[in-house]
gemmi code that builds the backbone of each chain (N, CA, C; Angstrom):
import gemmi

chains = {
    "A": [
        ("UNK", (-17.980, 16.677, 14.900), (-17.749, 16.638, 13.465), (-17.546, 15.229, 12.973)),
        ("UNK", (-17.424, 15.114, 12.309), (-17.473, 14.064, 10.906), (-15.676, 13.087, 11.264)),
        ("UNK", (-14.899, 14.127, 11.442), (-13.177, 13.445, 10.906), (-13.093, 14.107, 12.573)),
        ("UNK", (-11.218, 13.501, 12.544), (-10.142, 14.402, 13.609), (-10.395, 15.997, 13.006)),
        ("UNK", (-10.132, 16.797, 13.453), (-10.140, 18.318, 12.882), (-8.516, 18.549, 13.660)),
        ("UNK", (-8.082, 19.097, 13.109), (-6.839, 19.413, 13.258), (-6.874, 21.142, 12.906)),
        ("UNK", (-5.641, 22.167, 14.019), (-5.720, 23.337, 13.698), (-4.485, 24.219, 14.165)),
        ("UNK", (-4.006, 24.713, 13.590), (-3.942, 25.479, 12.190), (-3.849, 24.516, 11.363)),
        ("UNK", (-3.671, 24.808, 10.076), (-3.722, 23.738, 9.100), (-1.944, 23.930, 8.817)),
        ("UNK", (-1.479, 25.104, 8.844), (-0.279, 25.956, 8.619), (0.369, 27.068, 9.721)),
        ("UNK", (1.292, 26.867, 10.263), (1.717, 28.031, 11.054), (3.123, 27.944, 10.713)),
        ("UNK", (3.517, 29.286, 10.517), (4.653, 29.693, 10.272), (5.095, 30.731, 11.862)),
        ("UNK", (6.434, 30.485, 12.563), (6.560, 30.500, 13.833), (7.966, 31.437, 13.234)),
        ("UNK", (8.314, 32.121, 14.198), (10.020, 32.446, 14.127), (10.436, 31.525, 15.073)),
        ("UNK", (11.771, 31.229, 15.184), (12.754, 30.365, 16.204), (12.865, 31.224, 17.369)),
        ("UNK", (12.121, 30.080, 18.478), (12.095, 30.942, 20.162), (10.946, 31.518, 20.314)),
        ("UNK", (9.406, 31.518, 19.705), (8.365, 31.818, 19.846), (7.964, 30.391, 20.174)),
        ("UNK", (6.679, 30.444, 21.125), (6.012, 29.352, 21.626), (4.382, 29.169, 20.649)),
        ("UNK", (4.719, 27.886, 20.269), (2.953, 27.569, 19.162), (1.814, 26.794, 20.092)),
        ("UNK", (0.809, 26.909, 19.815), (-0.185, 26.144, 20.453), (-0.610, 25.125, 19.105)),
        ("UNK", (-0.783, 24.014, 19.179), (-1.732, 23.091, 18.054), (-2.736, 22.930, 18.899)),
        ("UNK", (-3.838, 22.589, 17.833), (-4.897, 22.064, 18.526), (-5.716, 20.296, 18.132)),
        ("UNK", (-6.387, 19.847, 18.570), (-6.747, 18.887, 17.828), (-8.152, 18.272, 18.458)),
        ("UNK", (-9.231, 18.218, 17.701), (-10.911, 18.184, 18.094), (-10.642, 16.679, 17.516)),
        ("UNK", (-10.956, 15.526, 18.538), (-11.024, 14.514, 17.586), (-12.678, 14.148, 17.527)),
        ("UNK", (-12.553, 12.728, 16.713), (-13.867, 12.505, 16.824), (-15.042, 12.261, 18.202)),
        ("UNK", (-16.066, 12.676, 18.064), (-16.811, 12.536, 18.817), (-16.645, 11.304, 19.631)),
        ("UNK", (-16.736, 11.030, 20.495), (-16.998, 9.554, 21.358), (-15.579, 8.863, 21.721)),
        ("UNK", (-14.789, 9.154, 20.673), (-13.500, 8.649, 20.834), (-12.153, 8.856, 22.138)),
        ("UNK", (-12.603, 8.271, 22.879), (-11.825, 8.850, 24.260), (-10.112, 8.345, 24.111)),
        ("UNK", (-9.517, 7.773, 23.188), (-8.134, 7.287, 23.093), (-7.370, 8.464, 22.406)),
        ("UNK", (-6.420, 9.479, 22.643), (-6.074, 9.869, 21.053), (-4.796, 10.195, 21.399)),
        ("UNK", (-4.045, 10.620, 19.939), (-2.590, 10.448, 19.804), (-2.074, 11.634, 19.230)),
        ("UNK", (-0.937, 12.109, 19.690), (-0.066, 13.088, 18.627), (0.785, 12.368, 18.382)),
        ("UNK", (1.014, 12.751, 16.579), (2.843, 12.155, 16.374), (3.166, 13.132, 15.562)),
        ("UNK", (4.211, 12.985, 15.151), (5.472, 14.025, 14.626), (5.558, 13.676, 13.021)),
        ("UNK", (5.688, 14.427, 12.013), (5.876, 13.559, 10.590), (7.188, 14.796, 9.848)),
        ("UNK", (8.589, 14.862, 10.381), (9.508, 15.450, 9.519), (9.501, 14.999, 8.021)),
        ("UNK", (9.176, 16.054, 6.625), (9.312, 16.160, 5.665), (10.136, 14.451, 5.146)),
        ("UNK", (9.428, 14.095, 4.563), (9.772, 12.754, 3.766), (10.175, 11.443, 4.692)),
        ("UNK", (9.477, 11.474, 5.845), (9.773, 10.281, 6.637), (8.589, 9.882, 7.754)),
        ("UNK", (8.874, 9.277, 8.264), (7.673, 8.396, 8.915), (7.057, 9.062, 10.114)),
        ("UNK", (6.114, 8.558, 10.896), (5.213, 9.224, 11.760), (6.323, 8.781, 12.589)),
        ("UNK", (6.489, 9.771, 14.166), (7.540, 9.393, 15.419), (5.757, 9.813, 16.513)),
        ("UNK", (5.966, 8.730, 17.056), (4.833, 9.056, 18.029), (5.587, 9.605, 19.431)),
        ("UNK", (4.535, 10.668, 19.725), (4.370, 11.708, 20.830), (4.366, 11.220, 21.705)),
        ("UNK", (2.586, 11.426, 21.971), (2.052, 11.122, 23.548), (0.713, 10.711, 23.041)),
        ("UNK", (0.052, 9.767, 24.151), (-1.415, 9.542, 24.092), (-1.892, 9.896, 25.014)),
        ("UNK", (-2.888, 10.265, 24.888), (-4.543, 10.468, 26.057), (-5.366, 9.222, 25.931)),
        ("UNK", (-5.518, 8.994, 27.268), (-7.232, 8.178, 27.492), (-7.645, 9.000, 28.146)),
        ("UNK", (-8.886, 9.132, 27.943), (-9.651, 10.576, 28.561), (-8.664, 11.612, 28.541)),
        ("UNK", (-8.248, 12.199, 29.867), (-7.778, 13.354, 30.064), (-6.358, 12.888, 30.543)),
        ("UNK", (-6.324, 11.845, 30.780), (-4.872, 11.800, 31.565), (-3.425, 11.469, 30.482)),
        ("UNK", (-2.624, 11.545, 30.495), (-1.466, 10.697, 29.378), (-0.926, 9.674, 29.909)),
        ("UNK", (-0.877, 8.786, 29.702), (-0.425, 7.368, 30.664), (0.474, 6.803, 29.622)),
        ("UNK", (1.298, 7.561, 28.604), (2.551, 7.341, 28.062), (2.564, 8.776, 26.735)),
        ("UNK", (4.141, 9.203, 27.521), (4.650, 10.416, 27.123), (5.868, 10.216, 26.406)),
        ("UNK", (6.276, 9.430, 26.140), (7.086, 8.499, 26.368), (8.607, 9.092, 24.761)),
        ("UNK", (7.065, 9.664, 23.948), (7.674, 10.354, 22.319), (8.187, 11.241, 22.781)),
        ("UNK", (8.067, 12.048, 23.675), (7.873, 13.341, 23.800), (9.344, 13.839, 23.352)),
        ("UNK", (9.849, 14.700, 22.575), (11.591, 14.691, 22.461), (12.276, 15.657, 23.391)),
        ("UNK", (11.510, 16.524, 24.100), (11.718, 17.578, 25.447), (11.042, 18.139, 25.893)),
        ("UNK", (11.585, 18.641, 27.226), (10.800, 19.640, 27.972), (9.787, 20.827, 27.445)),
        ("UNK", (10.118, 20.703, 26.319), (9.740, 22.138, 25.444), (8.361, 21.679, 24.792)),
        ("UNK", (8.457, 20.358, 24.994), (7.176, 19.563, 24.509), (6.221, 19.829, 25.478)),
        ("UNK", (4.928, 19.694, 25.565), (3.867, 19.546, 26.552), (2.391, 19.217, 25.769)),
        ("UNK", (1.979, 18.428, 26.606), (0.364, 18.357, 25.415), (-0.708, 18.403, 26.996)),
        ("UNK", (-1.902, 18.766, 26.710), (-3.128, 18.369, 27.651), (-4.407, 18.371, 26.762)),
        ("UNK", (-5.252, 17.315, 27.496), (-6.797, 17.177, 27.138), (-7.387, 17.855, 27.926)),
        ("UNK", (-8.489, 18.250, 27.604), (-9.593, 18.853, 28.341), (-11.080, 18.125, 28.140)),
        ("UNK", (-12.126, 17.659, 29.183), (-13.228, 17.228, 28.904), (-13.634, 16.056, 27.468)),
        ("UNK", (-12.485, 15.664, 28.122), (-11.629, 14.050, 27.364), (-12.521, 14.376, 25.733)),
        ("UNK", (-12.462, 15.921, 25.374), (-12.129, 16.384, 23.564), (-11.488, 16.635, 23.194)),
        ("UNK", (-10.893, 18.102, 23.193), (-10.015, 18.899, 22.314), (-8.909, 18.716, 23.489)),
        ("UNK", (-7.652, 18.511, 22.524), (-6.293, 18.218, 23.225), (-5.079, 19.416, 22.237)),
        ("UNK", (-4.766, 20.146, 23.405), (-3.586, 21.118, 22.671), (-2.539, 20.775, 22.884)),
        ("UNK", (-1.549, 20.692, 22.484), (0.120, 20.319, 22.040), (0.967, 21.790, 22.149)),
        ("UNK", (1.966, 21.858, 22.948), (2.451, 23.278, 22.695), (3.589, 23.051, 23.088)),
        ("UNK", (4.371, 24.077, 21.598), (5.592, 24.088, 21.827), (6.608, 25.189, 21.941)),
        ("UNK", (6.991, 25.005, 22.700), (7.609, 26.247, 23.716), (9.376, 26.403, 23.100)),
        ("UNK", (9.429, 28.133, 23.042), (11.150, 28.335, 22.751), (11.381, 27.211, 21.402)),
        ("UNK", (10.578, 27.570, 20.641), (10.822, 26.616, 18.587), (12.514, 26.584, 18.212)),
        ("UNK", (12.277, 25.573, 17.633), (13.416, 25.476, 17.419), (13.353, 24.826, 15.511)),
        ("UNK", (14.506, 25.263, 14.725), (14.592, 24.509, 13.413), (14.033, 23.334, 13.075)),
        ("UNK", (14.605, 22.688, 14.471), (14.350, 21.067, 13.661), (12.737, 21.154, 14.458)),
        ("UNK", (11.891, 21.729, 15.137), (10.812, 21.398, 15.216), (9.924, 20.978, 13.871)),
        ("UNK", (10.286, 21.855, 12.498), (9.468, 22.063, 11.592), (9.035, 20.600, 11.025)),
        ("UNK", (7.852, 20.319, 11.322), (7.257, 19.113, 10.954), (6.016, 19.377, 10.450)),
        ("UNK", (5.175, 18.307, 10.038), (3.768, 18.099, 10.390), (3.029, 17.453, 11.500)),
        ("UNK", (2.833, 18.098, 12.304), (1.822, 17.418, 13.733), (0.227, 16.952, 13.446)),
        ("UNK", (0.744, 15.173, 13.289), (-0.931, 14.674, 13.190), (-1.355, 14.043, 14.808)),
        ("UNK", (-2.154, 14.213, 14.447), (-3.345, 13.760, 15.784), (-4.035, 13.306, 14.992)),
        ("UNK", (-4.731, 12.080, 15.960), (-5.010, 10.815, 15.367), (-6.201, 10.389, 16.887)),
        ("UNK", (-7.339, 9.305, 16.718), (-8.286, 8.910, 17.916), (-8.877, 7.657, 17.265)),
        ("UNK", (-9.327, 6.995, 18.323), (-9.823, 6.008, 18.313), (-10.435, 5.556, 19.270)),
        ("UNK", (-12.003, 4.744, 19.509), (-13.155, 4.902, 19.886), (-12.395, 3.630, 20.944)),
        ("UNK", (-13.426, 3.803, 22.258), (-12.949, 2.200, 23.134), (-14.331, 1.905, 23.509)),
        ("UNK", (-15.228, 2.121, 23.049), (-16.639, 1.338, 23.719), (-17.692, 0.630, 22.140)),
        ("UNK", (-17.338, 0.924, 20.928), (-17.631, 0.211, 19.830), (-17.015, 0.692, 18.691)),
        ("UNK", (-17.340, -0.358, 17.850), (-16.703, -0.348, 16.605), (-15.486, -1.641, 16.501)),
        ("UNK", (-15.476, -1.916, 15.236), (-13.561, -3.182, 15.394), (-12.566, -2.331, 15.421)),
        ("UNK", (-12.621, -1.024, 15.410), (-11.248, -0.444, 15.732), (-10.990, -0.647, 17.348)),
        ("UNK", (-12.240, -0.999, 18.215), (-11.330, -1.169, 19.954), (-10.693, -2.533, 19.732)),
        ("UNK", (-10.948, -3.484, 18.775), (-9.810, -4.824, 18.368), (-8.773, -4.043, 17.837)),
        ("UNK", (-8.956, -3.715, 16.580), (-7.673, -3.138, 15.974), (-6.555, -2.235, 16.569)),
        ("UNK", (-6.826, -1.582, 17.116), (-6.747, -0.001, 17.383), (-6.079, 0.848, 16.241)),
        ("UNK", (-6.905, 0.232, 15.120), (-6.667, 1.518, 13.895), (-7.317, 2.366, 14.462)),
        ("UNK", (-6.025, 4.021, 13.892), (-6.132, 5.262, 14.156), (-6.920, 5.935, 13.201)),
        ("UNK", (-7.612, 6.748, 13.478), (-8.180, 8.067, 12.671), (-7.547, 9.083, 13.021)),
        ("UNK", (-6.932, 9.641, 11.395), (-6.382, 10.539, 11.711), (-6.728, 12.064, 10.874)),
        ("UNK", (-6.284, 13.210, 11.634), (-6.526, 14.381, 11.153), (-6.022, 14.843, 10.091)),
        ("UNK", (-5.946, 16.080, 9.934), (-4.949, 16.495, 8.221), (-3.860, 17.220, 8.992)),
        ("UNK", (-3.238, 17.072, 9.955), (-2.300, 17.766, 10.293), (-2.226, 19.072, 10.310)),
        ("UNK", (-1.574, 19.202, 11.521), (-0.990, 20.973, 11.234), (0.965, 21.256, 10.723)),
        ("UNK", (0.888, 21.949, 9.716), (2.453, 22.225, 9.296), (3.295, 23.076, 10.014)),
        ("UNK", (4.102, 22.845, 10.791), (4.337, 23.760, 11.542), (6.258, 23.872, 10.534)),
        ("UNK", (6.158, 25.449, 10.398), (7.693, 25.969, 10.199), (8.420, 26.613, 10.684)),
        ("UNK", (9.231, 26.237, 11.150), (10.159, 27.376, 12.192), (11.354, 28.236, 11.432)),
        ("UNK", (11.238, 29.269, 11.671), (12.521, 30.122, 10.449), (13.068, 30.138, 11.410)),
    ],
    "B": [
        ("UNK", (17.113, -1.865, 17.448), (16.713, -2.028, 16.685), (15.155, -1.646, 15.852)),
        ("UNK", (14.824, -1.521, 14.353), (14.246, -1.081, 13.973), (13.000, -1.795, 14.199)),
        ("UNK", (11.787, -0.946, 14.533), (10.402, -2.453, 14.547), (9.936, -2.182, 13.870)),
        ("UNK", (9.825, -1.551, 12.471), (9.079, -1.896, 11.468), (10.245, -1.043, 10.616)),
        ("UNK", (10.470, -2.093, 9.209), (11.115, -1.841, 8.094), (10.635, -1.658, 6.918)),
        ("UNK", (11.002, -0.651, 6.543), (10.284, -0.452, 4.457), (11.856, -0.155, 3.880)),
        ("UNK", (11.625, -1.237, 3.043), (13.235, -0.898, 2.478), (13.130, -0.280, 1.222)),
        ("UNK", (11.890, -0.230, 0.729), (12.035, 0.157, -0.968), (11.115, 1.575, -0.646)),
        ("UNK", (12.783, 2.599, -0.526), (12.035, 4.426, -0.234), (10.825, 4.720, -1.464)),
        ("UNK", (10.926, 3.957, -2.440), (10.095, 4.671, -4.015), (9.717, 2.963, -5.359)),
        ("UNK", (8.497, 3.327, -5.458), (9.213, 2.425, -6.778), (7.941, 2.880, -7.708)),
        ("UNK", (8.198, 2.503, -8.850), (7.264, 3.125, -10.349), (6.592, 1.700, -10.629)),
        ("UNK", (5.264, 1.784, -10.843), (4.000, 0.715, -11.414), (3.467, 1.058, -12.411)),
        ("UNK", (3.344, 0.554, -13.178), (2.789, 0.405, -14.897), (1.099, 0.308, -13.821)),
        ("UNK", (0.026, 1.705, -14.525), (-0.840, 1.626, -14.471), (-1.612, 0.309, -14.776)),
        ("UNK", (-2.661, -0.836, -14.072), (-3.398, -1.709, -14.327), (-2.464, -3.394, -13.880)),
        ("UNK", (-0.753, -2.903, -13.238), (-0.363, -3.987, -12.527), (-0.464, -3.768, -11.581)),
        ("UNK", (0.123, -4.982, -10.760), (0.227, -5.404, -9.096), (1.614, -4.448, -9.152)),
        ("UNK", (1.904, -4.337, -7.820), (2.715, -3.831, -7.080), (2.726, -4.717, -5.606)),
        ("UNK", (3.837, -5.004, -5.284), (4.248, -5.735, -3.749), (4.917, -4.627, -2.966)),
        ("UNK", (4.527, -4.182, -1.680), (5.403, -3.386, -1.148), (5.695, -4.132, 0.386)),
        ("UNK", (7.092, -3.848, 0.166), (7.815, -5.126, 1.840), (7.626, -4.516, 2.920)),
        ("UNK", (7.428, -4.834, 3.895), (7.218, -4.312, 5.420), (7.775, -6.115, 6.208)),
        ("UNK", (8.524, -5.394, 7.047), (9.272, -6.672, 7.990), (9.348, -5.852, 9.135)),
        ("UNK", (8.850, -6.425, 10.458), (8.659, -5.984, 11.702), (9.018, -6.704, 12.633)),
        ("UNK", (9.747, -6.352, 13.760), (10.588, -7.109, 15.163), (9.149, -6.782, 16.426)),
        ("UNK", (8.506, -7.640, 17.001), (8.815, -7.475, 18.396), (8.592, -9.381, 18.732)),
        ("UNK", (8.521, -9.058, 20.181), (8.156, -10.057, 20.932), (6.917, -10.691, 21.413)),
        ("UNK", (6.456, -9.965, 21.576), (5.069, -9.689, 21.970), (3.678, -10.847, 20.953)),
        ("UNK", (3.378, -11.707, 21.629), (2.723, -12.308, 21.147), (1.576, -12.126, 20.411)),
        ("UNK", (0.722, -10.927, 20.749), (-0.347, -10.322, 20.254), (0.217, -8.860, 19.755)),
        ("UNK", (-0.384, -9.071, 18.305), (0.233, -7.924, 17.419), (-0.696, -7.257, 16.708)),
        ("UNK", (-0.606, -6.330, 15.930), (-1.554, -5.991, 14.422), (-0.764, -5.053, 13.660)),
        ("UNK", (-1.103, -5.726, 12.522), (-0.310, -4.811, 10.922), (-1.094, -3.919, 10.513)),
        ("UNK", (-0.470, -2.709, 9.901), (-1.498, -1.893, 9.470), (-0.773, -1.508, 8.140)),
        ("UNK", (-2.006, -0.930, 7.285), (-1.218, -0.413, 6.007), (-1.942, 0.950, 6.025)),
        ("UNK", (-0.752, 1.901, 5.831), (-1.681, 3.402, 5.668), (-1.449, 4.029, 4.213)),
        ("UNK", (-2.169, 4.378, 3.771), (-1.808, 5.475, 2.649), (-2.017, 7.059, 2.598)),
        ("UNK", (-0.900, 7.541, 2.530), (-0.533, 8.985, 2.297), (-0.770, 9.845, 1.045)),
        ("UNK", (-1.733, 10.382, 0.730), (-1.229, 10.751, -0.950), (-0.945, 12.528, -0.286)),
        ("UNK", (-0.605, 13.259, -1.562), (-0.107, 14.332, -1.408), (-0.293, 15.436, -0.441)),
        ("UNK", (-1.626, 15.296, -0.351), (-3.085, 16.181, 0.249), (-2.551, 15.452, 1.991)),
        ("UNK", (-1.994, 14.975, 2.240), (-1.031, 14.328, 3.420), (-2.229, 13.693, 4.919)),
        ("UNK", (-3.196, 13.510, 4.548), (-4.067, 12.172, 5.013), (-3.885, 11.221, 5.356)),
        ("UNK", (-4.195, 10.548, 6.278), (-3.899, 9.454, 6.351), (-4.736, 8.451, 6.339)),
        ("UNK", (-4.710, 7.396, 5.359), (-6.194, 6.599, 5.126), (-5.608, 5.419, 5.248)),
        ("UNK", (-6.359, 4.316, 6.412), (-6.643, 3.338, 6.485), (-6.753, 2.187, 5.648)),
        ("UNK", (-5.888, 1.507, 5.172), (-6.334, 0.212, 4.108), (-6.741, -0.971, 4.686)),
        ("UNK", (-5.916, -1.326, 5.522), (-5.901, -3.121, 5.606), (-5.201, -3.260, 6.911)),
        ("UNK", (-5.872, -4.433, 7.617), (-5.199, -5.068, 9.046), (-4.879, -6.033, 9.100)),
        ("UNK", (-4.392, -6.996, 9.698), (-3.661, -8.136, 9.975), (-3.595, -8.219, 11.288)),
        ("UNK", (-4.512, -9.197, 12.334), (-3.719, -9.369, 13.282), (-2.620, -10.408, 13.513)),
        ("UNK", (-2.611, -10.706, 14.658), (-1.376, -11.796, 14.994), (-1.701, -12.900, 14.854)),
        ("UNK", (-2.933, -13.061, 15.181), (-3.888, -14.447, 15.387), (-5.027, -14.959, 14.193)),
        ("UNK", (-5.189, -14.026, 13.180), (-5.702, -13.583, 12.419), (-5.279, -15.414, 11.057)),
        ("UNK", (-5.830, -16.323, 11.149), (-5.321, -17.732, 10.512), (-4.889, -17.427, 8.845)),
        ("UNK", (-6.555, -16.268, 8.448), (-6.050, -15.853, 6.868), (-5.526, -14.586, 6.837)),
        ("UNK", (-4.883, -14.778, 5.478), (-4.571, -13.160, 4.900), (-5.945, -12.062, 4.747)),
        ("UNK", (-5.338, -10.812, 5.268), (-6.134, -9.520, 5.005), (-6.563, -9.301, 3.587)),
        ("UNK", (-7.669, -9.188, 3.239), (-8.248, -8.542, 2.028), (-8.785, -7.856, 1.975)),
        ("UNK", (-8.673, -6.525, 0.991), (-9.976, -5.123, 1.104), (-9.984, -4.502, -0.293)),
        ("UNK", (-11.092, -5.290, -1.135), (-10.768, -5.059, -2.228), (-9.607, -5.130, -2.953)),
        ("UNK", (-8.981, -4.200, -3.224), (-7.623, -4.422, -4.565), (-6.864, -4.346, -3.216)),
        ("UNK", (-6.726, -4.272, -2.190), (-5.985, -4.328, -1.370), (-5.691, -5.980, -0.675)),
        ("UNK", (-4.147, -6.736, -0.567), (-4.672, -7.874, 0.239), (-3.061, -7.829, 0.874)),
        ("UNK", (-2.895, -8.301, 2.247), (-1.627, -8.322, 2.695), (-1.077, -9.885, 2.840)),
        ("UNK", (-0.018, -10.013, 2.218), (0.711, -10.745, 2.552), (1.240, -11.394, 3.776)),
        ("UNK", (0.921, -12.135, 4.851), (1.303, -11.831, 6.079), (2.417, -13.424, 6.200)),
        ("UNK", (3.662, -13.120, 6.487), (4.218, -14.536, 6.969), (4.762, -14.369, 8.112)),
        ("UNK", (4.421, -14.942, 9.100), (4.314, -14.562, 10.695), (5.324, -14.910, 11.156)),
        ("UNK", (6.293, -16.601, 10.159), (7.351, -17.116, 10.688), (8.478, -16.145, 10.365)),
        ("UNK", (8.188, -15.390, 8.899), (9.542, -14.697, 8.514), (9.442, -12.873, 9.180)),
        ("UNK", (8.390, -12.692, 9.951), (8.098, -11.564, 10.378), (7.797, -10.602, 9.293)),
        ("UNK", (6.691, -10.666, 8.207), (7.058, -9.686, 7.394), (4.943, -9.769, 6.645)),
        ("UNK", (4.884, -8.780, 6.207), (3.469, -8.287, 6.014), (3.128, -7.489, 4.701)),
        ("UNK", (3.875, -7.991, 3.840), (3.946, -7.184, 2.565), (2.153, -6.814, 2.087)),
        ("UNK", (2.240, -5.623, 1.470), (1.071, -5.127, 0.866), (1.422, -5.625, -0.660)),
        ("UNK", (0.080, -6.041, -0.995), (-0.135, -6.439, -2.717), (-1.203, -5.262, -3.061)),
        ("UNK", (-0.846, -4.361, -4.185), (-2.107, -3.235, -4.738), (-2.007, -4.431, -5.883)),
        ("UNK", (-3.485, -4.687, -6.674), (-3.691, -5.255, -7.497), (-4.218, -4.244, -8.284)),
        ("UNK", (-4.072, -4.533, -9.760), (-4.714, -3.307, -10.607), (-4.279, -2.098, -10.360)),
        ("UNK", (-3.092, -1.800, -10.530), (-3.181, -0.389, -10.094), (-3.727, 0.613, -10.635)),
        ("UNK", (-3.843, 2.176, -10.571), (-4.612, 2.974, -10.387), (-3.756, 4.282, -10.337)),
        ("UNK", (-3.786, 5.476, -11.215), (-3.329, 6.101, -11.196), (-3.511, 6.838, -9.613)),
        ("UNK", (-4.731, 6.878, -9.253), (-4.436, 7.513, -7.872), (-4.036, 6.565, -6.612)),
        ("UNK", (-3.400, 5.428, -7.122), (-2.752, 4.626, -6.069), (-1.395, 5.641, -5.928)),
        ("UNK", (-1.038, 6.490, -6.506), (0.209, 7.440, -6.135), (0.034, 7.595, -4.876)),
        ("UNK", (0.721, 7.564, -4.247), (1.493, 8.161, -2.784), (2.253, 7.240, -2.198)),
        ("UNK", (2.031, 8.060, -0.374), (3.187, 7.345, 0.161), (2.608, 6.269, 1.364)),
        ("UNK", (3.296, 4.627, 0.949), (2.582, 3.763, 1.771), (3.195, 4.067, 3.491)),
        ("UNK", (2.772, 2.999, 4.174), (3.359, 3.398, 5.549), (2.909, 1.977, 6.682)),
        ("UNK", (3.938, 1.371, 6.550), (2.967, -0.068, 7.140), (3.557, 0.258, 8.525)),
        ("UNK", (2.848, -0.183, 9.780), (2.612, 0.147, 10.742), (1.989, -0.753, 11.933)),
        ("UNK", (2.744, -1.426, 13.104), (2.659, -2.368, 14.352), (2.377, -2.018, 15.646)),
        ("UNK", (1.553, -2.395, 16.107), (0.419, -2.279, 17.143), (0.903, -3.406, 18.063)),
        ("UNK", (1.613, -3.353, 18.906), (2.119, -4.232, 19.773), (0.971, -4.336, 21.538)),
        ("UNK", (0.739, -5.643, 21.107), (-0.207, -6.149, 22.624), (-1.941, -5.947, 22.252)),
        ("UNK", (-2.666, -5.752, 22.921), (-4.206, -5.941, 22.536), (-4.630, -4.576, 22.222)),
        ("UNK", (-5.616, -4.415, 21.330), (-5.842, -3.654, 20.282), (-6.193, -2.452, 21.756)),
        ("UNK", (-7.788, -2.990, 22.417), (-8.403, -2.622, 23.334), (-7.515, -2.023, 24.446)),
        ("UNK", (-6.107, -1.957, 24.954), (-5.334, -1.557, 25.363), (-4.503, 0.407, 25.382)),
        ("UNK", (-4.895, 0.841, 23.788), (-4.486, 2.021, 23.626), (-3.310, 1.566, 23.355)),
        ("UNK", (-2.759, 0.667, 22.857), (-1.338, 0.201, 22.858), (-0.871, 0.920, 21.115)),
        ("UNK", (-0.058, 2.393, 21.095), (0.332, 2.957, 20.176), (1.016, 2.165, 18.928)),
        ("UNK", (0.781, 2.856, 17.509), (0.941, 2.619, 16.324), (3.098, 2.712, 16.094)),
        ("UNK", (3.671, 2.115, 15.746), (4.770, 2.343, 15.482), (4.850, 1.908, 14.238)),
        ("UNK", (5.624, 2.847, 13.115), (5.117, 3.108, 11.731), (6.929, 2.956, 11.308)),
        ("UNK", (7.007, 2.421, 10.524), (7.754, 2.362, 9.468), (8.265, 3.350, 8.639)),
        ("UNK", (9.369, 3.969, 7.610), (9.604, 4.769, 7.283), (8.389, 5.517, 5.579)),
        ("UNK", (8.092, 4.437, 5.178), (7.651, 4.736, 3.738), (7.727, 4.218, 2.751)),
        ("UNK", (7.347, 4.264, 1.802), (7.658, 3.514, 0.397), (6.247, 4.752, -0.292)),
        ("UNK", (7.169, 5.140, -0.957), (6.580, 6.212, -2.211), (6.145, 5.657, -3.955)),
        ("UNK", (4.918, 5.151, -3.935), (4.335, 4.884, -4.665), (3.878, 5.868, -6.339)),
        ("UNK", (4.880, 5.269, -7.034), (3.998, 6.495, -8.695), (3.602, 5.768, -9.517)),
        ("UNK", (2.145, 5.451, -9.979), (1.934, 4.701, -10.883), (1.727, 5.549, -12.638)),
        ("UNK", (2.892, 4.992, -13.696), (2.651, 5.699, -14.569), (1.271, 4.857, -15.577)),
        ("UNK", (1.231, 6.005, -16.276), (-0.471, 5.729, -17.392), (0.365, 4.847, -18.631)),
    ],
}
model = gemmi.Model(1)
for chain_id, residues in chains.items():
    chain = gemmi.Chain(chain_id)
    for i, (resn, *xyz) in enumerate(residues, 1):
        res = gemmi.Residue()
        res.name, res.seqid = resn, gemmi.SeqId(i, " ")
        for name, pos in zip(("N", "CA", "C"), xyz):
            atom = gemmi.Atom()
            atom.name, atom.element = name, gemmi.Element(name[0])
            atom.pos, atom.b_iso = gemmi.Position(*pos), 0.0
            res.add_atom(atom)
        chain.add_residue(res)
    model.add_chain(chain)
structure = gemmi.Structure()
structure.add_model(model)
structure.setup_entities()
């Protein structure tokens, strides 16, 4: 596709159910990122992928956290036993390492997020 | 300590002025890059303007140009002309070590942009 695709766009969870996110980034782009965006404040970064592996987890805020890539595309995020303060927006974000000035920059492309709410 | 600062949570722009928004950032790290993001409601995140470390001039991108003073650590965004859909929320943002690295975005809190008509 064209952008990051990000999915659900919206999930509404009860507290102590486990969510899956998903996130298709762009084509070619083997770098990519989850971060965290709580209601009226800044991005908290997650974890990254190069290809398939995470070689810094480092956001992660617990065990309850987990993310994996598959066939260095689509990368799922899942969060296990929800909790209140999970309720954020989860963006995923990529960026290309073989052309373009974003492998100088490493400006992110990013998705439209998924809203996640925990009652 | 904080590595990237936005101290002004909100501020109001008279449609067709400038606006300055502050960003001041800590590390060590000799090789850096600034970023400016914009948020509008629809909660996107779009790309404006870069700055690296090494970078001799200021960033320009159209009505967009950053301020960069490397001695005082700080990277202010200038919107020139503003624009009613310059509304939202800015988000300046530091890239610590070489771009080519995968070396993650650490983002600042915000500054909420309303430009009235």
């Amino acid at each position: 596709g064209a952008g990051v695709s990000q999915s659900p766009s919206n999930k509404v969870t009860e507290k102590g159910k486990d969510v899956e996110l998903r996130c298709d980034p762009i084509s070619g782009h083997t770098a990519l990122y989850w971060y965290r965006q709580r209601l009226g404040q800044g991005l908290e970064f997650l974890i990254y992928f190069q290809g398939n592996s995470a070689p810094d987890k480092s956001g992660l805020p617990s065990d309850r956290f987990s993310a994996e890539r598959t066939g260095e595309s689509v990368s799922t995020l899942t969060i296990q036993r929800t909790q209140q303060e999970d309720s954020a927006v989860y963006l995923c974000a990529s960026t290309p390492a073989t052309s373009g000035r974003a492998i100088f920059t490493g400006e992110l492309f990013f998705g439209e997020g998924s809203r996640l709410t925990v009652l | 300590a904080q590595k990237i600062t936005q101290t002004q949570p909100g501020m109001f722009v008279q449609e067709k002025e400038a606006v300055t928004l502050d960003c001041t950032y800590d590390t060590s790290d000799p090789s850096y890059g600034l970023f400016w993001y914009k948020q509008p409601s629809s909660g996107e995140m779009i790309f404006l303007i870069y700055q690296g470390s090494y970078d001799q001039q200021n960033a320009t991108e159209g009505r967009y140009s950053l301020n960069f003073q490397k001695a005082r650590k700080s990277a202010n965004l200038v919107i020139s002309a503003s624009q009613l859909g310059d509304s939202a929320m800015y988000f300046c943002a530091m890239r610590e070590g070489p771009g080519a690295a995968g070396n993650k975005l650490t983002f600042g809190g915000g500054t909420r942009v309303l430009v009235k008509p």
